[in-house]
VMD Tcl script that draws the C-alpha trace (Angstrom):
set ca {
  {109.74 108.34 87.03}
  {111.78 110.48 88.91}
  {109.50 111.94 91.23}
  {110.34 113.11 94.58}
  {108.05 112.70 97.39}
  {107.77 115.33 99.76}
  {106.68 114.59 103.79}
  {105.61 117.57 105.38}
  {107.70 117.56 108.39}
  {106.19 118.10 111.87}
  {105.62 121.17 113.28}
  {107.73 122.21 116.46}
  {105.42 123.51 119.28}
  {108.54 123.33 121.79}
  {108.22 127.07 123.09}
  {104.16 126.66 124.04}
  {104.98 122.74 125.70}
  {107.58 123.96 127.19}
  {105.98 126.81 129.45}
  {102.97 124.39 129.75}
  {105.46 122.38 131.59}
  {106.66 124.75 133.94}
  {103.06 126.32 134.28}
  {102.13 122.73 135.57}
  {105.37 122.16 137.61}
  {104.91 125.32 139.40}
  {101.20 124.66 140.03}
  {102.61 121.32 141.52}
  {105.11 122.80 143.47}
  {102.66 125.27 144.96}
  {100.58 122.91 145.79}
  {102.39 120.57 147.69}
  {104.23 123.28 149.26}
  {101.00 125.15 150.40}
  {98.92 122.31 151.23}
  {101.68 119.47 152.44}
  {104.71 120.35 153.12}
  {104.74 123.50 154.99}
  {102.15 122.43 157.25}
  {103.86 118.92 157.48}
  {106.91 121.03 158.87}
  {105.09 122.64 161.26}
  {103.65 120.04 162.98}
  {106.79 117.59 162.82}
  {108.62 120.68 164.02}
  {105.87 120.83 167.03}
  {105.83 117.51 167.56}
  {109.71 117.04 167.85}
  {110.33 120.07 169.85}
  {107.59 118.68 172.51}
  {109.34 115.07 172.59}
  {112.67 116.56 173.00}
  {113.96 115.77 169.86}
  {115.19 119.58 169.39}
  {117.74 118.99 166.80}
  {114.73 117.08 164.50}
  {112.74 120.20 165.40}
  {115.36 122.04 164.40}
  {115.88 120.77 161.34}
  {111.84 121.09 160.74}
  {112.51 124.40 161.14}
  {115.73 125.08 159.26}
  {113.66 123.91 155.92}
  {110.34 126.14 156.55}
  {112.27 129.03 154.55}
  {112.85 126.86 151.57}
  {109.78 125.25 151.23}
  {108.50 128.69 151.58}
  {110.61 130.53 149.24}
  {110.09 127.80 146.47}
  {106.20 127.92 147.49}
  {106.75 131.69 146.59}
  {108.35 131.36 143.38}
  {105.67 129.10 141.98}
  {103.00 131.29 142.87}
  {104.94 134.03 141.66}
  {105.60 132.11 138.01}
  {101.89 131.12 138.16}
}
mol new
graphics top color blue
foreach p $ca { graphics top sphere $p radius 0.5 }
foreach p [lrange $ca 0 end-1] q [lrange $ca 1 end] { graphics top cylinder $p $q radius 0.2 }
display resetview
């Protein structure tokens, strides 16, 4: 009578999951910049400017330095 059961409460790994998350996101985000995207760019941005669609091209263009930057900030974190 009286007796007060104890749980043991869970143990927080928060800190380790949450750089294995961003470890994976950037490896992601490498990845598909790297291997897709950029060179997606590139050839819409070919493609377009040959068709005379130069504001597409353009555009294909314009977001080479952002896919690139963010491609360089994963591999950078990774």
């Amino acid at each position: 009578m009286g007796q007060v059961i104890s749980f043991p409460k869970p143990q927080r790994h928060s800190q380790e999951r949450l750089a294995a998350a961003l470890n994976a996101f950037c490896a992601i985000v490498y990845v598909l910049g790297f291997f897709i995207a950029g060179p997606m760019l590139l050839m819409f941005g070919f493609g377009f400017a040959f068709t005379a669609q130069p504001l597409a091209a353009l555009v294909c263009v314009g977001l080479l330095p952002a896919v690139w930057a963010a491609t360089r900030a994963a591999y950078a974190r990774l």
